[in-house]
C-alpha positions, 0 to 999 in steps of 0.5 A: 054165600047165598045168591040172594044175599041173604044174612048181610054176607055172613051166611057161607060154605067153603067146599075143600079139595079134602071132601070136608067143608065148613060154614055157617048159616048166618050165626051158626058153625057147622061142618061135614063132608062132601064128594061129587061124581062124574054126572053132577051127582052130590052126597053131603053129609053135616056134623055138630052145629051150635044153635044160635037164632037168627037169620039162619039160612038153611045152608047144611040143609041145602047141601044134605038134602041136595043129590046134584049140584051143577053151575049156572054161570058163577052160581052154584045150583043145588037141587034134591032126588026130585030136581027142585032147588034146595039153594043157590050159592055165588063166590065170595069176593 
């Protein structure tokens, strides 16, 4: 979910071992697939979502947009092709 905790808690993503994840934004499903490299490196990709408005937190956008991911402690630290963040996501308890 994201580190800010943004949309009450119901914004998330759940990475699989499979390369598929699952999420939402907050109100919306979405999914797509994913795999990472050696280096911290990322690709994701994101599929068909439904387009309830709301609180909507970016989070298919932050995981296509980013090229490497790293953590920051517990926190999962997202960032683009340029190095700037495009989000930040902590586990759920």
């Amino acid at each position: 979910m994201p580190a800010d905790g943004q949309a009450d808690g119901r914004a998330f993503v759940t990475l699989a071992a499979d390369g598929r994840w699952t999420g939402s934004d907050g109100c919306n499903n979405t999914k797509g697939t994913w795999r990472s490299g050696p280096e911290g490196e990322l690709t994701a990709t994101s599929g068909p979502s439904t387009m309830i408005g709301c609180e909507n937190v970016p989070i298919a956008s932050w995981l296509t947009d980013a090229t490497r991911a790293g953590f920051d402690g517990d926190t999962l630290v997202l960032r683009d092709a340029t190095g700037a963040e495009t989000g930040r996501l902590v586990p759920r308890l």
